[in-house]
C-alpha positions in Angstrom: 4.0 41.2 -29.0 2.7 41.1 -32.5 0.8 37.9 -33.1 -0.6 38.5 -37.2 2.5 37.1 -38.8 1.9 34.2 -40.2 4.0 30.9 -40.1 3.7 27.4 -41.5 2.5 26.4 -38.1 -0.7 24.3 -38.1 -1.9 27.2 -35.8 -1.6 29.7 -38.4 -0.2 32.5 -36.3 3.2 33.5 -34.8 3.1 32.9 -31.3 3.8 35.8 -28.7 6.7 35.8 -26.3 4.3 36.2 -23.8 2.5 32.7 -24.7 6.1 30.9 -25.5 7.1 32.0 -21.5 3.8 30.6 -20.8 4.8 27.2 -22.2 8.3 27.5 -20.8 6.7 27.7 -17.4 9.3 31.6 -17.4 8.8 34.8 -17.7 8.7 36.6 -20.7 12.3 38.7 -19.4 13.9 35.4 -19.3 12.1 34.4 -23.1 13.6 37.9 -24.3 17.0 37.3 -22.8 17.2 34.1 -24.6 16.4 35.6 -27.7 18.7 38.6 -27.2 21.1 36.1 -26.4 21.5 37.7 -22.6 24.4 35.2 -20.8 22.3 35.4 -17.4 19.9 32.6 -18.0 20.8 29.2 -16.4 21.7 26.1 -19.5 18.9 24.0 -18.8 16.5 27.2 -19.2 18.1 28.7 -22.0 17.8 25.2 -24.4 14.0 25.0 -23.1 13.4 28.4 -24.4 15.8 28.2 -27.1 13.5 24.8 -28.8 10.5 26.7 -28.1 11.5 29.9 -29.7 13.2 28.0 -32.8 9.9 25.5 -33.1 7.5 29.3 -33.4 9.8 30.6 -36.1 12.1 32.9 -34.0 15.6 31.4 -34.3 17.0 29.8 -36.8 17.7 25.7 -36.0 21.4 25.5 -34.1 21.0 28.5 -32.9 24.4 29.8 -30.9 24.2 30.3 -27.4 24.7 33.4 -25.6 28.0 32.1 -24.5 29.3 31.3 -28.4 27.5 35.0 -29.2 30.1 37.6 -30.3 30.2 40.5 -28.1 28.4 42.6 -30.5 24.6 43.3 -31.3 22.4 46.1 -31.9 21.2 48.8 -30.2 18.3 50.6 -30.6 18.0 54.6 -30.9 14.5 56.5 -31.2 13.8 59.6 -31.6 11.0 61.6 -32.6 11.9 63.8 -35.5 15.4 62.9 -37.8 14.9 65.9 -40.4 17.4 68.5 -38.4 20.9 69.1 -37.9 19.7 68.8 -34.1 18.9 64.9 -34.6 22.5 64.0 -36.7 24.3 65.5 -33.7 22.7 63.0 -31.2 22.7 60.1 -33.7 26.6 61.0 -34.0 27.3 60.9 -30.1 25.7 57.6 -29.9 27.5 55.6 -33.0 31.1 57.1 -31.7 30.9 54.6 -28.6 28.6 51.9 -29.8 31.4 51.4 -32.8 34.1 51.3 -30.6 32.5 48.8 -28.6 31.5 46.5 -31.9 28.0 47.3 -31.8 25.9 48.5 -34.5 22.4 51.5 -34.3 19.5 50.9 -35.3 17.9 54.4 -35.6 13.9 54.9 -35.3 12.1 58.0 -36.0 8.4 58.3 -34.4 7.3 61.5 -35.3 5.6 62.0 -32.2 3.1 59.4 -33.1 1.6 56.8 -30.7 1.2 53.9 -33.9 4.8 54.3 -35.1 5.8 53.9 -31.0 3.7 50.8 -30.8 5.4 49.7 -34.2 8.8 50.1 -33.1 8.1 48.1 -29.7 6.4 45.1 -31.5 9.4 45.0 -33.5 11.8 44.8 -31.1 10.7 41.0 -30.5 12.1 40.5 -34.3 15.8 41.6 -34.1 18.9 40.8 -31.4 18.2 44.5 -29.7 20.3 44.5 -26.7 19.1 47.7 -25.2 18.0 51.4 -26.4 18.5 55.2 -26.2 15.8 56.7 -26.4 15.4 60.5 -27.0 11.5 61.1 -27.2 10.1 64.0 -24.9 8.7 61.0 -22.5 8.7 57.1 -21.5 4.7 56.3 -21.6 4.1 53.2 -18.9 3.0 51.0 -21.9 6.4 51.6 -23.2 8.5 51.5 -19.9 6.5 47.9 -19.0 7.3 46.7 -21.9 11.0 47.3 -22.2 10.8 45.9 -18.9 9.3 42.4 -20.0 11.8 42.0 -23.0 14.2 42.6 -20.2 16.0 45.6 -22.5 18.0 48.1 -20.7 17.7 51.8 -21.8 18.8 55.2 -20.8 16.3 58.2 -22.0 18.0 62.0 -23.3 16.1 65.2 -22.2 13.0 63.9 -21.0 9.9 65.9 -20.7 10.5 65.5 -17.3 12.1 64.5 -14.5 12.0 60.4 -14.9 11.2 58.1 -11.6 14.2 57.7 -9.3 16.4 54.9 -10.9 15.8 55.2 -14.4 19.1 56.2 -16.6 19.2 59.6 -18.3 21.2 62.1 -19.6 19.9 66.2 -19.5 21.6 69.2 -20.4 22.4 72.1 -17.7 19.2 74.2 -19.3 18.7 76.4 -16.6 22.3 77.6 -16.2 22.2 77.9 -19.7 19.4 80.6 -19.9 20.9 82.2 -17.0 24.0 82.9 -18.9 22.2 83.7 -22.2 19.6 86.5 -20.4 22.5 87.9 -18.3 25.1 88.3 -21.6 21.6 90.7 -23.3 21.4 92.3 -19.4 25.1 93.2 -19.7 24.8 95.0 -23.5 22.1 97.2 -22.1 18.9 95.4 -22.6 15.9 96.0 -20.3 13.3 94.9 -22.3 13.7 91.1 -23.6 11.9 88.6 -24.9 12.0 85.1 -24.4 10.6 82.2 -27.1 10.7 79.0 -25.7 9.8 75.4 -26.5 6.5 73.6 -25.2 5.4 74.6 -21.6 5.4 71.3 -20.2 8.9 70.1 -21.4 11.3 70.2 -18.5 13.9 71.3 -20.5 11.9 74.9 -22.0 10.7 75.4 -18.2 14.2 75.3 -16.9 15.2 77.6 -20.0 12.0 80.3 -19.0 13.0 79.9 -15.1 17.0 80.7 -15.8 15.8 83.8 -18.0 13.1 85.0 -14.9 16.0 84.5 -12.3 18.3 86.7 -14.4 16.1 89.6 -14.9 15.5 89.2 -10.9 19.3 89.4 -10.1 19.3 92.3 -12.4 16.2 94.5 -10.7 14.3 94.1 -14.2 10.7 93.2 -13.9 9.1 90.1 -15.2 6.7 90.7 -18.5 4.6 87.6 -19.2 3.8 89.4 -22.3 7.3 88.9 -24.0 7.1 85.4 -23.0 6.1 82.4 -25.8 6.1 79.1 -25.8 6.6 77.3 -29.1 7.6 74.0 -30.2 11.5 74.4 -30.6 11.1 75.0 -34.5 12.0 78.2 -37.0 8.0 78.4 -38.0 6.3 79.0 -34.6 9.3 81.2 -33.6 8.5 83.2 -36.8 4.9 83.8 -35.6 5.6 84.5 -32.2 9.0 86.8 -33.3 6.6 88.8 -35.7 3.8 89.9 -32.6 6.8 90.5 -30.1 8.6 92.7 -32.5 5.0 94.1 -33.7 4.4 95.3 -30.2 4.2 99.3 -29.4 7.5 98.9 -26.9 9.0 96.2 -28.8 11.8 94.0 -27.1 15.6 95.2 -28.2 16.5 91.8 -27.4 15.1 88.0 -28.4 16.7 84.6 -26.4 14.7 82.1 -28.4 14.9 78.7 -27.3 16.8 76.8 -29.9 18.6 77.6 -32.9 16.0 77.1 -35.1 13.4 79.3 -33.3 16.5 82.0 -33.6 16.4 81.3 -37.4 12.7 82.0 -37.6 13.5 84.9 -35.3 16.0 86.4 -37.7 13.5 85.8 -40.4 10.6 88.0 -38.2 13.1 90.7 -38.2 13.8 90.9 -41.8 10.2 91.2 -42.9 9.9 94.2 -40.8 12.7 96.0 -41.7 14.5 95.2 -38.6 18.6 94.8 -38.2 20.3 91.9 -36.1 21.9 93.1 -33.8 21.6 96.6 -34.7 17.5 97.1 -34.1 17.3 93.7 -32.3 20.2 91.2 -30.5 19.0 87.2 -31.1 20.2 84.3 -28.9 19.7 80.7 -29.4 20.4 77.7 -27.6 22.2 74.4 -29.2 25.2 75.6 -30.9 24.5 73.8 -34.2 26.3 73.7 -36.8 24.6 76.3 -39.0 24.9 78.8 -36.1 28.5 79.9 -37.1 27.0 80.1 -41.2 24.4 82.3 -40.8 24.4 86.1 -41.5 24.9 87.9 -38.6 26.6 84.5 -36.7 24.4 83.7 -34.1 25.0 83.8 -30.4 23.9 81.2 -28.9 24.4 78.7 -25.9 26.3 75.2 -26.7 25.0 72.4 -25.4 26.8 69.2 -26.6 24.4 67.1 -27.9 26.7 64.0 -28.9 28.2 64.1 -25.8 25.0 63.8 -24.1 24.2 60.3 -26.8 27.2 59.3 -25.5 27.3 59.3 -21.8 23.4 57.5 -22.3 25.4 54.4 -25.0 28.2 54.0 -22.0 24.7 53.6 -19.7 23.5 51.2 -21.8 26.9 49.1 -21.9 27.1 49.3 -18.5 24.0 47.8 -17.8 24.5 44.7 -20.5 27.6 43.8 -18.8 25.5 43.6 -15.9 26.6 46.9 -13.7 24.7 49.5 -12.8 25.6 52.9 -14.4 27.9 55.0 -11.4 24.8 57.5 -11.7 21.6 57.6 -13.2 21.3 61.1 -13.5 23.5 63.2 -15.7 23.7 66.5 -17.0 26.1 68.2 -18.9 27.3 71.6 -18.7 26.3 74.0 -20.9 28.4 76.8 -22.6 27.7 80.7 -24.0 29.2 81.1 -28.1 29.2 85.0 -28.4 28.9 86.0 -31.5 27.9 88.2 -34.0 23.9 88.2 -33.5 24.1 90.1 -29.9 25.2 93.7 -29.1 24.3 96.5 -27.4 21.0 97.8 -27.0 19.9 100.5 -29.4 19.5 103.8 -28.3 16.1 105.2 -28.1 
């Protein structure tokens, strides 16, 4: 961990977890529990560690043991981006159960940055973090390892991909999902549709792109790489992408963007050329948030629900602190078409 704190030591530096186990003659997991005041450690080890970690400036003198701790703590939650709608409804799902249970969130924003990542982990050596949620497109292996030595269970939420066998997380149905929204735009009449997804290499916008493709096969229609984009699951990409698709000479009567957002820059794409939702153009999105029943024409669009998902990965985490494994690891929740107002049947030529 960190090691450029300074202390009134005569060394002049903080010493690492990693050198305090070293002392111990433990491993760092077993420093970590102590400090995290974890009740599997054995007396004789956790008073070892516990004078080591109060001489180096981690715990106050008289320090409780885990067995005196209250059954509360903190858990950490960190996810890339907090400035949407999107990111309060996960945070929500997550502080439902963790406040029920007497626990408290500690919410981290990376912003997709590798420094603010490595800050969050050196930090975590600081504070009583029992375990995490952590809802970033991927677990690097600097990052699982070193969960792994602070011994700090964690469940991840719609990973990039498909994590290794054994590790917790919680998905949404996406391909199901994009099934249901391509067949409703089949079913009003649309041949030709369009498709804005998020980044090519998340799990969750290929499984959105492959329940579209397997829609337009059940229905005869031909697959049209051109009508397909790839974005990053926000309103100002869409809005690019939305502005060429609707540009083209055969335009697409029909848009399934994605998310809601990339609907909302989809909506915007139509206005500036003149175009009328649903009238010239039917929009879908994907998410359900909360805006998606304010805007003008109400948006169709496929629920998926994010605070439930937050909350199936806290009751992981629990489960693992009290020392049981979760009774899966893998869990996806079922995912739900809202028609509204946005969709309708395809204009006549």
């Amino acid at each position: 961990m960190t090691s450029t704190v300074r202390t009134g030591s005569s060394e002049g530096r903080r010493r690492t977890l990693a050198e305090i186990a070293e002392q111990a003659g433990v491993s760092v997991s077993t420093v970590s529990k102590v400090l995290h005041d974890r009740s599997d450690v054995s007396a004789a080890t956790r008073a070892k560690v516990q004078r080591l970690l109060e001489q180096h400036g981690y715990l106050a003198k008289h320090h409780p043991t885990a067995t005196a701790a209250p059954p509360g703590g903190l858990i950490d939650f960190v996810i890339n981006e907090l400035d949407s709608p999107w990111a309060v409804e996960l945070i929500r799902g997550a502080e439902d159960v963790l406040h029920d249970a007497g626990m408290g969130l500690v919410v981290s924003s990376t912003h997709g940055r590798t420094k603010r990542a490595r800050q969050w982990l050196d930090s975590l050596a600081t504070r009583s973090t029992r375990g995490a949620i952590l809802v970033v497109p991927e677990l690097t292996p600097e990052q699982h390892e070193e969960l792994s030595r602070l011994g700090i269970p964690y469940a991840l939420v719609a990973p990039i991909d498909e994590p290794a066998p054994g590790t917790p997380w919680v998905g949404a149905t996406n391909w199901p999902g994009g099934l249901a929204a391509t067949r409703h735009l089949i079913e009003l009449g649309h041949r030709r549709i369009a498709i804005i997804s998020g980044p090519e290499r998340r799990l969750t916008s290929r499984a959105r792109v492959d329940g579209y493709r397997s829609a337009l096969a059940e229905a005869d229609l031909p697959f049209d790489p051109e009508l397909v984009r790839y974005g990053d699951f926000t309103h100002g990409l869409a809005h690019r992408h939305a502005l060429e698709l609707l540009a083209l000479p055969d335009r697409p009567t029909a848009v399934f963007a994605g998310s809601d957002h990339q609907a909302l820059g989809t909506y915007r794409a139509a206005a500036e050329l003149g175009l009328r939702i649903p009238a010239d153009v039917s929009v879908v999105g994907f998410d359900d948030l909360p805006f998606a029943d304010w805007v003008t024409p109400r948006l169709t669009t496929v629920r998926t629900p994010l605070a439930d998902m937050t909350a199936l990965a806290a009751r992981m985490v629990l489960r693992l602190l009290s020392g049981e494994q979760p009774e899966t690891t893998r869990v996806e929740v079922a995912t739900e078409l809202v028609v509204r107002e946005s969709s309708g049947p395809r204009p006549k030529p």
